[in-house]
VEXFI-243767 format. One record per residue (C-alpha): residue number from 1; residue in one letter; y, x, z. Coordinates in pm, whole numbers, always signed. Each point is the difference from the previous one (the first is absolute). Layout:
% residues N
NUM,A,Y,X,Z .
...
***
This chain:
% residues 376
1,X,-2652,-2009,+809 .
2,X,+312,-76,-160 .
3,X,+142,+203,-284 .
4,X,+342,+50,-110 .
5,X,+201,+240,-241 .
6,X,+52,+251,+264 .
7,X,-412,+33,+76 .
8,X,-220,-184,+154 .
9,X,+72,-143,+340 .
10,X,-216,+26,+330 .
11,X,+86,-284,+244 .
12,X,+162,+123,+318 .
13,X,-226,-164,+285 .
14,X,+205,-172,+252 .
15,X,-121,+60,+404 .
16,X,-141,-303,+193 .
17,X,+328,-96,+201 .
18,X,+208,+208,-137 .
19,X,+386,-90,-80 .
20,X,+63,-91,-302 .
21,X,+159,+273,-302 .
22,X,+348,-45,-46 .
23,X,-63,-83,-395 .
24,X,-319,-117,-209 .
25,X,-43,+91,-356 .
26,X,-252,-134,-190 .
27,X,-62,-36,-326 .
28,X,-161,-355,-138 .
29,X,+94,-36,-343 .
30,X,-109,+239,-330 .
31,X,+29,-114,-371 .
32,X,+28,+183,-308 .
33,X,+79,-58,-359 .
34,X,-88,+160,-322 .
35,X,+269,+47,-258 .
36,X,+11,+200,-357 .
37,X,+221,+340,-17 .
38,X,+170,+61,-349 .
39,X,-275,+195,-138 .
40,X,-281,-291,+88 .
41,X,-158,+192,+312 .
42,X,-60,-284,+292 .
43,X,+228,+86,+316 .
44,X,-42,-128,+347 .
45,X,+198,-128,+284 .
46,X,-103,-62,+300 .
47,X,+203,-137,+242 .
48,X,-71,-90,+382 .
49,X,+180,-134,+288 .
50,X,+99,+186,+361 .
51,X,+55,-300,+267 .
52,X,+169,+137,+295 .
53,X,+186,-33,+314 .
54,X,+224,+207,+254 .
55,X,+125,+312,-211 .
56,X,-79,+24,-364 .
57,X,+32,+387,+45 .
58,X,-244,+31,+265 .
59,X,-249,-256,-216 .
60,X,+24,+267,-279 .
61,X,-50,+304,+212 .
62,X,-320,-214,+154 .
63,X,-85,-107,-361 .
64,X,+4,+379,-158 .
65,X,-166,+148,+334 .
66,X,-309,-201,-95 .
67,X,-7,+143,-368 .
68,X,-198,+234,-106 .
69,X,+89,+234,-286 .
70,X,-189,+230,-217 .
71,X,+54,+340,+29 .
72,X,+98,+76,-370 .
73,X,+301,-236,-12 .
74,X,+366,+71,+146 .
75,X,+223,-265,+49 .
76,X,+386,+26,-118 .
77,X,+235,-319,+125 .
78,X,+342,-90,-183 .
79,X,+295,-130,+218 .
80,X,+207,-210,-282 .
81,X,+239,-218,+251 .
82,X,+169,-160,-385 .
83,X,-367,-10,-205 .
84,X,+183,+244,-256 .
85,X,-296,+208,-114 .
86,X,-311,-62,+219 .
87,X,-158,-328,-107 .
88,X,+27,+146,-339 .
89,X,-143,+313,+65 .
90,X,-314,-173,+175 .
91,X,-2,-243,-319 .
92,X,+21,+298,-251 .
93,X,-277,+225,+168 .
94,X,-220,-302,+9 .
95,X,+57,-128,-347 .
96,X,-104,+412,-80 .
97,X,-270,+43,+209 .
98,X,-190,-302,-18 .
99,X,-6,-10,+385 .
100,X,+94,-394,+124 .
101,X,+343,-26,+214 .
102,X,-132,-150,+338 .
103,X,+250,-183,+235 .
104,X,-21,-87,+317 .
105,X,+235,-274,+144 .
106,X,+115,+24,+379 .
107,X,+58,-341,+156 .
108,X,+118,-143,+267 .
109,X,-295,-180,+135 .
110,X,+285,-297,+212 .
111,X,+223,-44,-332 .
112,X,-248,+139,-275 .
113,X,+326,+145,-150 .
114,X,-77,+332,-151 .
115,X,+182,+340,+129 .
116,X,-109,+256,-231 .
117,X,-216,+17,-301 .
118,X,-200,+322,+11 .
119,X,-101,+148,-363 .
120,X,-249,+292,-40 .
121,X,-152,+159,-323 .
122,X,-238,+303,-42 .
123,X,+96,+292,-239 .
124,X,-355,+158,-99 .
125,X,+56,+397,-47 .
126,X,-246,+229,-161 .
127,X,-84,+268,+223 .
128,X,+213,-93,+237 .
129,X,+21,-266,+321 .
130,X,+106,-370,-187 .
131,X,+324,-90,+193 .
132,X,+38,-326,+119 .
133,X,+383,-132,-46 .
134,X,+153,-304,+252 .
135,X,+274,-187,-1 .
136,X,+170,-241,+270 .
137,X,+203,-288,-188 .
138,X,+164,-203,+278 .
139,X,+118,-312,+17 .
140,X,+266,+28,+257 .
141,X,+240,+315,+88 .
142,X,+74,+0,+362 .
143,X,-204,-26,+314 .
144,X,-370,+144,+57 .
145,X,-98,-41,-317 .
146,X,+181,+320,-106 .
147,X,-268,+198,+165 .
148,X,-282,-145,-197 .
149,X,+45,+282,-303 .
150,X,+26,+258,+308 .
151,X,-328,-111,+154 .
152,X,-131,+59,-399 .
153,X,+217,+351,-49 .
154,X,-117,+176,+337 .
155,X,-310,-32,-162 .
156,X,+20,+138,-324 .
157,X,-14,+366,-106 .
158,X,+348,-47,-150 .
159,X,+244,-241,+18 .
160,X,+247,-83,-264 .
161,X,+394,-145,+68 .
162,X,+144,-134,-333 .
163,X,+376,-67,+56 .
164,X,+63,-274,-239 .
165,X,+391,-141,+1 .
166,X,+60,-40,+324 .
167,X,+318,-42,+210 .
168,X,+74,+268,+225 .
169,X,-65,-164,+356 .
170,X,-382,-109,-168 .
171,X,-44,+401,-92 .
172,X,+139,+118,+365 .
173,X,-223,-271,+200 .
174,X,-298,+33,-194 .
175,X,-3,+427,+32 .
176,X,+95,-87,+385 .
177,X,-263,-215,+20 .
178,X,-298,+244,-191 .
179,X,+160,+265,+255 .
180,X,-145,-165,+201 .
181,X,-284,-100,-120 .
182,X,-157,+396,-66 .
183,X,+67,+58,+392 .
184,X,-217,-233,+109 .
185,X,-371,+97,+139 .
186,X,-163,-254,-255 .
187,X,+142,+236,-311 .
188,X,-221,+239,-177 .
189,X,+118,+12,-335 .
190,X,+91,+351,-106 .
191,X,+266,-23,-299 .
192,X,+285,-208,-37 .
193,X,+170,-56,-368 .
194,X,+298,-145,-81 .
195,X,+89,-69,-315 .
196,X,+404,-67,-96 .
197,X,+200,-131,-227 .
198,X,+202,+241,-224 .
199,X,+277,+151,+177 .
200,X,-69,-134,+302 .
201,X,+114,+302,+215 .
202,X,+140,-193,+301 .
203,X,-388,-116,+58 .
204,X,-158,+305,-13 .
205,X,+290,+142,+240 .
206,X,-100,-253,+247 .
207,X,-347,+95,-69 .
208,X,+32,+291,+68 .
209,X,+210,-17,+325 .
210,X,-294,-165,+124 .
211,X,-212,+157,+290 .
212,X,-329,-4,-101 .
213,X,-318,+64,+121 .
214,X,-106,+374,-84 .
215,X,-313,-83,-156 .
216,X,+84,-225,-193 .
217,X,+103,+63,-362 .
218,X,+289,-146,-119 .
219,X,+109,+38,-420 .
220,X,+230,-153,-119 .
221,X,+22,-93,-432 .
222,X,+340,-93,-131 .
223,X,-120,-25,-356 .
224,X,+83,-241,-292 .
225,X,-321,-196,+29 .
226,X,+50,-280,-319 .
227,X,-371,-173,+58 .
228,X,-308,-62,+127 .
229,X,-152,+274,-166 .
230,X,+278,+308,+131 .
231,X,-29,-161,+371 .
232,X,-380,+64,+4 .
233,X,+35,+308,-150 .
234,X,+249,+107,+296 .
235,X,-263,-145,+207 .
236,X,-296,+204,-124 .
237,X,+185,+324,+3 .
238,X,+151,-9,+326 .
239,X,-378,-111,+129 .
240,X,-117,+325,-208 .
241,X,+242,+217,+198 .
242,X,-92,-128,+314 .
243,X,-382,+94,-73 .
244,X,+111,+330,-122 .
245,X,-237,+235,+220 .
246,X,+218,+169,+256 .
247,X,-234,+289,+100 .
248,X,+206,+308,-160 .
249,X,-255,+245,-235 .
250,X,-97,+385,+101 .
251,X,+314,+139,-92 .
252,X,+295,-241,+229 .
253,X,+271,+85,-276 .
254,X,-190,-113,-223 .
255,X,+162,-353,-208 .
256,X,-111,-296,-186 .
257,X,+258,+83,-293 .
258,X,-60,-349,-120 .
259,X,+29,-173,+370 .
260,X,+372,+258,+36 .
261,X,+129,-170,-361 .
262,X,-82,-353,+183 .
263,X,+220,+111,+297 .
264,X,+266,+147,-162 .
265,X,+70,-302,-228 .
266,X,+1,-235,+257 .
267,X,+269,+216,+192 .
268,X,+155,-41,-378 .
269,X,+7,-350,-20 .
270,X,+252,-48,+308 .
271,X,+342,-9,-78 .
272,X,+238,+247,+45 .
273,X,-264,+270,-74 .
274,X,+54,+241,-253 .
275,X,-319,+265,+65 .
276,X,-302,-6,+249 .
277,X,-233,+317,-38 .
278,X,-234,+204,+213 .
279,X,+20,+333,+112 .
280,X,-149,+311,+174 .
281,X,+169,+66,+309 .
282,X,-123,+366,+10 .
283,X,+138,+132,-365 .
284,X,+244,-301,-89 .
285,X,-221,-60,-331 .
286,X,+29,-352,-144 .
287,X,-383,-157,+18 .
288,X,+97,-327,-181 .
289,X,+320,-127,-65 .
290,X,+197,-363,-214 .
291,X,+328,-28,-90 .
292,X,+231,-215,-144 .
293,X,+184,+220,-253 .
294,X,-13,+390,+5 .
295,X,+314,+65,+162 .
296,X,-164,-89,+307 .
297,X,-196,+405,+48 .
298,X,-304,-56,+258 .
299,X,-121,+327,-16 .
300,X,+357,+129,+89 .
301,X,+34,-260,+286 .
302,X,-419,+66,+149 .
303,X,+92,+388,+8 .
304,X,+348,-54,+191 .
305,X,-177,-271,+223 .
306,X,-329,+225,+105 .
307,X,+219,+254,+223 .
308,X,+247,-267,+164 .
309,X,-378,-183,+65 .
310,X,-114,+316,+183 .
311,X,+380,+31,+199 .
312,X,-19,-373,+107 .
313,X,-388,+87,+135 .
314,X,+95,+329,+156 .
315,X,+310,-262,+174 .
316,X,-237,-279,+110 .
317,X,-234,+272,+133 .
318,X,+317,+199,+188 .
319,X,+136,-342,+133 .
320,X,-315,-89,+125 .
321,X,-59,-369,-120 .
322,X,-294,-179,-11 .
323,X,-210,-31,-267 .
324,X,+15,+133,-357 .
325,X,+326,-30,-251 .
326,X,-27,-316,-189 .
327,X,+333,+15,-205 .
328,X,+318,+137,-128 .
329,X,+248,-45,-234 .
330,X,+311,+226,-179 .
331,X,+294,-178,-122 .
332,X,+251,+109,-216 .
333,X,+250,-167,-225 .
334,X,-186,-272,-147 .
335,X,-312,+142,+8 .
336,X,-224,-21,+292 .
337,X,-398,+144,+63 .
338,X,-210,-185,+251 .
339,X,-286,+237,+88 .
340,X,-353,-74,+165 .
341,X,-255,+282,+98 .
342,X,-321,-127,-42 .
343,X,-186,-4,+352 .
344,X,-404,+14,-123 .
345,X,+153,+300,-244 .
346,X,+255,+197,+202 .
347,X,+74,+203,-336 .
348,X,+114,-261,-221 .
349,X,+288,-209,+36 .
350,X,+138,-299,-205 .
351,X,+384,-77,-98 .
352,X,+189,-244,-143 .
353,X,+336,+58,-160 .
354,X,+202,-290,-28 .
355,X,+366,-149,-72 .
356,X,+155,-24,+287 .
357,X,+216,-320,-74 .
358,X,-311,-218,-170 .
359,X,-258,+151,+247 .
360,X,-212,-200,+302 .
361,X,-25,+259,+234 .
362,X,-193,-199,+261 .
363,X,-219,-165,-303 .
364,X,-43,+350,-121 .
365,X,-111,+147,+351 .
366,X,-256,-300,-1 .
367,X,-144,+143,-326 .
368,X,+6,+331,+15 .
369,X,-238,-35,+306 .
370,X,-187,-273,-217 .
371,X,-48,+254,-252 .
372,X,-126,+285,+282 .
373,X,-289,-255,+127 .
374,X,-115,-74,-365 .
375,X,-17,+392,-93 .
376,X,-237,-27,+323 .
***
């Protein structure tokens, strides 16, 4: 029995005659060493060696197969193609937690030239499942290796992009290339987060432009983030929304008033936007509203907007298209409303108004039906 940081292993018998697998994994080397934190507690890291051959990929799918993981712990995985936050994000939460960093090196077994360095730690929550954060350092940036952090992502219960500074081809081929990834049979993970750099609109347009699968769950964070500290706070509150219970309560217009405010100010944070509020489609009342300044009048806008919502129905119906109305917008002058009925609540309906000239409309789209999933 061997035992690794993904779980103990169970040997995969191989049949009398049998061909031979197109890779072996195996690990044969585990040390660890002891070293003192700040505050004098004793901190572990272990460290242990993955000898393979054939694809590194398909070694780490074989490798995690065999693991077997407690069912209190959820596993998140960080993509960092530049190392700008993640290594010190697994650092930090270990120095805090007490819990050792544990590393596992993939090698090729013919060159014993490392690929990837694979880093986990283990965030203990009261109450609540401890989460288990990876990360995939590699040591080259083209070829198969690329797919190791994929084989660790489709894994995970979320998986976490950080766009460091990066030149626009890198961005492009690397969302091409995770595009790809989330179609593929072997992925099961369930919510996708990017995390930007500030005012970095053009990404989030491409992200959005995307064709992704429908069950998966795409955010996307285009906050300052200035350290360790505000990138695992992202983290953790984008993994709380996800876990948000989706089953609605007795009453289906009933709202989380504190889950709406958490909606409506990440609709505020995109640029371009100057008010994002909820409404009744039935009466026109406001529900919950933000704006920037108070020349922007929401409760004006949500009781012009509830009767053109009803017209544009009453049109889809009449036409006869498929499906149910997803959006529409009214422009005029400078000022334009994007509008999106809520499909679980067919009598409430979210807006946007925004400035025409600054405004993402695409990015905005993108988050406006963000914001619908996470009101559940």
């Amino acid at each position: 029995m061997l035992k690794s940081l993904f779980g103990e292993l169970v040997p995969s018998p191989l049949k009398p005659g049998g061909p031979m697998p197109e890779f072996a994994a195996t690990a044969v080397l585990e040390s660890t060493d002891t070293r003192v934190a700040d505050d004098g507690r004793m901190l572990e890291r272990h460290h242990q060696d993955l000898f393979f051959s054939g694809s590194p990929a398909a070694a780490m799918r074989e490798h995690l197969a065999q693991a077997r993981n407690a069912d209190d712990v959820r596993t998140i995985t960080l993509l960092d193609p530049v190392r700008l936050w993640a290594p010190g994000v697994i650092k930090a939460l270990s120095d805090a937690t007490g819990q050792p960093v544990e590393r596992l090196h993939l090698r090729e077994q013919a060159t014993l030239s490392i690929l990837a360095t694979l880093e986990r730690t283990i965030v203990p929550r009261r109450g609540d499942a401890s989460l288990k954060i990876y990360h995939a350092d590699l040591r080259v940036s083209d070829g198969e290796s690329l797919s190791i952090p994929f084989a660790l992502m489709e894994r995970s219960q979320m998986a976490a992009v950080i766009v460091g500074p990066m030149v626009p081809g890198e961005v492009e081929a690397m969302l091409v290339a995770l595009q790809r990834a989330v179609g593929e049979p072997t992925w099961k993970c369930e919510s996708l987060l990017f995390l930007l750099p500030p005012s970095a609109l053009w990404i989030a347009s491409k992200i959005a432009a995307l064709d992704w699968p429908p069950a998966l769950h795409v955010e996307v964070i285009d906050e300052p983030l200035t350290g360790t500290s505000s990138v695992w706070n992202a983290l953790l509150a984008a993994w709380d929304r996800q876990q948000t219970p989706q089953e609605q309560a007795a009453d289906p217009a009933a709202i989380d008033a504190r889950n709406v405010a958490r909606q409506l100010r990440m609709l505020m944070m995109t640029d371009g936007v100057q008010g994002a509020a909820l409404a009744d489609a039935t009466d026109g009342d406001l529900l919950a509203g933000e704006s920037r300044d108070n020349a922007v009048d929401l409760k004006r806008a949500a009781a012009a907007l509830a009767p053109v919502l009803r017209a544009h129905r009453k049109a889809h119906e009449d036409m006869g298209m498929a499906g149910s109305l997803e959006e529409f917008s009214v422009a005029s002058g400078t000022a334009h409303h994007l509008v999106r009925p809520l499909a679980r609540r067919p009598h409430q309906f979210l807006f946007a108004r925004i400035e025409r000239q600054h405004a993402n409309l695409a990015l905005l789209r993108f988050k406006l039906a963000e914001a619908e999933r996470g009101l559940g």
